[in-house]
C-alpha positions in Angstrom: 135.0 84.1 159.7 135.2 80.7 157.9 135.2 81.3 154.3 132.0 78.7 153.6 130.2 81.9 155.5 129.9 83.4 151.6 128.2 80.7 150.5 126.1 80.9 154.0 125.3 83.8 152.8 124.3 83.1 149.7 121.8 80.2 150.5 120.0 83.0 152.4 119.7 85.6 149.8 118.3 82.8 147.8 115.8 81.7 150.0 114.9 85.2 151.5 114.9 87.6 148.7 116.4 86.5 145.5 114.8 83.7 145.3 111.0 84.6 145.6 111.8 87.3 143.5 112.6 85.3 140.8 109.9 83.4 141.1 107.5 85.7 141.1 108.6 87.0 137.8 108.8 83.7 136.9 105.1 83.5 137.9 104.3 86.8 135.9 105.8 85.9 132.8 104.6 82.3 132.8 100.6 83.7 133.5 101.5 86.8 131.2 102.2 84.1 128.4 99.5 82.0 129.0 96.6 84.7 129.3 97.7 88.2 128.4 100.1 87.5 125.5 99.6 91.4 124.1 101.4 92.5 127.8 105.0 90.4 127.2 106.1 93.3 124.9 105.9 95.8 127.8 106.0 93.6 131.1 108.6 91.1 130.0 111.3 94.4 130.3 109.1 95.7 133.4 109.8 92.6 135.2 113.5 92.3 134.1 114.1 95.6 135.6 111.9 95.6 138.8 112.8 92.2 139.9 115.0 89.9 138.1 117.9 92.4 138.2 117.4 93.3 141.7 117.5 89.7 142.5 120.6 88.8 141.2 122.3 92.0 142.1 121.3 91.1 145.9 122.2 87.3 145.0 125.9 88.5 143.7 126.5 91.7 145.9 125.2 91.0 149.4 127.6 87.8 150.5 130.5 89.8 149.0 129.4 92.8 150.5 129.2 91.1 154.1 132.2 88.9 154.1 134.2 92.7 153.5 132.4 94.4 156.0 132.8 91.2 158.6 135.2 91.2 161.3 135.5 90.6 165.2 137.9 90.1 167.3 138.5 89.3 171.2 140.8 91.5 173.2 142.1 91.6 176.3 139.2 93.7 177.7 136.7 93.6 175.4 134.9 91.6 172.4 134.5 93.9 169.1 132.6 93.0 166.6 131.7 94.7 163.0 129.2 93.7 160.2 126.5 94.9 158.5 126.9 95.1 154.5 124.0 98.1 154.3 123.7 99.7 158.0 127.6 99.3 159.2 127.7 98.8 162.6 130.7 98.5 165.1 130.5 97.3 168.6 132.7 96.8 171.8 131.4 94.8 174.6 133.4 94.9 177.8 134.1 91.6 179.2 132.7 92.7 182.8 129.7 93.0 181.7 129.1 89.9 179.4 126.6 88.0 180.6 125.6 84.8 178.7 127.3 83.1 175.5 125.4 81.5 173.3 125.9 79.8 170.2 123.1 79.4 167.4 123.1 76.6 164.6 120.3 77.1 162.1 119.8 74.5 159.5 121.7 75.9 156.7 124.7 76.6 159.0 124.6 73.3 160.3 124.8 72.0 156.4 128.1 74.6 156.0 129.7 73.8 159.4 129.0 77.0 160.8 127.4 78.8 163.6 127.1 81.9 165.0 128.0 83.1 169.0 125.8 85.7 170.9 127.6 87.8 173.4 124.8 89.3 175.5 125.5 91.8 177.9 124.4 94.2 180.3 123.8 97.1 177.5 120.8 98.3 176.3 122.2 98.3 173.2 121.5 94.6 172.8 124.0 91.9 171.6 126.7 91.1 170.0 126.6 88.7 167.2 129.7 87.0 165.4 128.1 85.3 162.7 129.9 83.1 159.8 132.3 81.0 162.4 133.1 77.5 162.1 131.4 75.4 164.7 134.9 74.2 166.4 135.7 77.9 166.5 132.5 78.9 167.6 132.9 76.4 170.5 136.5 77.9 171.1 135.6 81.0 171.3 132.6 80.4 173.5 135.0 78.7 176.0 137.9 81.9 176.0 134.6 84.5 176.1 133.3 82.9 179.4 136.7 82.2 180.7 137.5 85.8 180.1 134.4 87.2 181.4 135.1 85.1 184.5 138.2 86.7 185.2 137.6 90.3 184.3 134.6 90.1 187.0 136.9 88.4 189.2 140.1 91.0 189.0 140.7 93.3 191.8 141.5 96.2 189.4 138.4 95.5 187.1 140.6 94.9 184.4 140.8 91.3 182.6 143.7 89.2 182.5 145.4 88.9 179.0 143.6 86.2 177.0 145.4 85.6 174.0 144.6 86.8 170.5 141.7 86.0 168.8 141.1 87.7 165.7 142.3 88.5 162.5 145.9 87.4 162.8 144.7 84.1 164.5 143.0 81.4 162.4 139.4 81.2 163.0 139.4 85.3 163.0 137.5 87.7 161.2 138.7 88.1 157.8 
């Protein structure tokens, strides 16, 4: 995970949650003042509690949070992947059965550098997403996915030929 994934992060807690949270008490406040003075002792506190807090707590906590809980790495049979900073979820896709590789660049990544690679596969249990990457690393590890999912579906035994560590030891790795 590139470290620049934090502030990634960040941007989208801003723009998701934090940020129209704050605004909306913003909003409150502002009206509150304007046409209800008598309610700022009371809802001033209300709204500091419900949604400013809140709002910086999952401004400050959740890139943190997900950047700790972050990791993937490619091994010589499979792709493993961990994240989620709420729900934790780990998953191991086998290389047989990856199917496509894709490799997303939203706007805010692209202003960061970053992107994030889809390994979709043959499970019903959907894909798996390495999110936070550099986009040269992204592209990197694109190119050793397919060539690995190649030869794993290519191998008499089934088994895929050693790729070469990709991970947390090696730079562009999960952190």
């Amino acid at each position: 995970m590139d470290p620049l994934a934090r502030r990634w992060w960040a941007v989208q807690a801003l723009l998701t949650v934090s940020g129209p949270m704050l605004l909306t008490a913003l909003a409150l406040g502002l009206l509150s003042a304007l046409f209800f003075p008598g309610a700022l002792p009371w809802l001033a506190p209300l709204l500091l509690v419900t949604l400013v807090a809140p709002a910086l707590g999952y401004l400050l906590l959740m890139p943190r949070r997900r950047c700790a809980t972050h990791a993937w790495e490619l091994g010589t049979h499979a792709v493993y992947a961990a994240g989620g900073w709420i729900w934790q979820r780990r998953r191991i896709a086998p290389l047989s059965q990856v199917q496509t590789v894709d490799t997303l660049r939203g706007p805010i990544q692209r202003r960061y550098g970053l992107a994030t690679l889809t390994v979709t596969t043959a499970s019903t249990a959907g894909a798996v997403e390495i999110a936070g990457l550099a986009e040269a690393d992204a592209e990197e590890l694109s190119r050793l996915i397919g060539r690995a999912a190649s030869d794993a579906r290519t191998a008499p035994t089934g088994l895929a030929a050693p790729v070469g560590g990709i991970g947390e030891a090696a730079p562009g790795g999960a952190a």
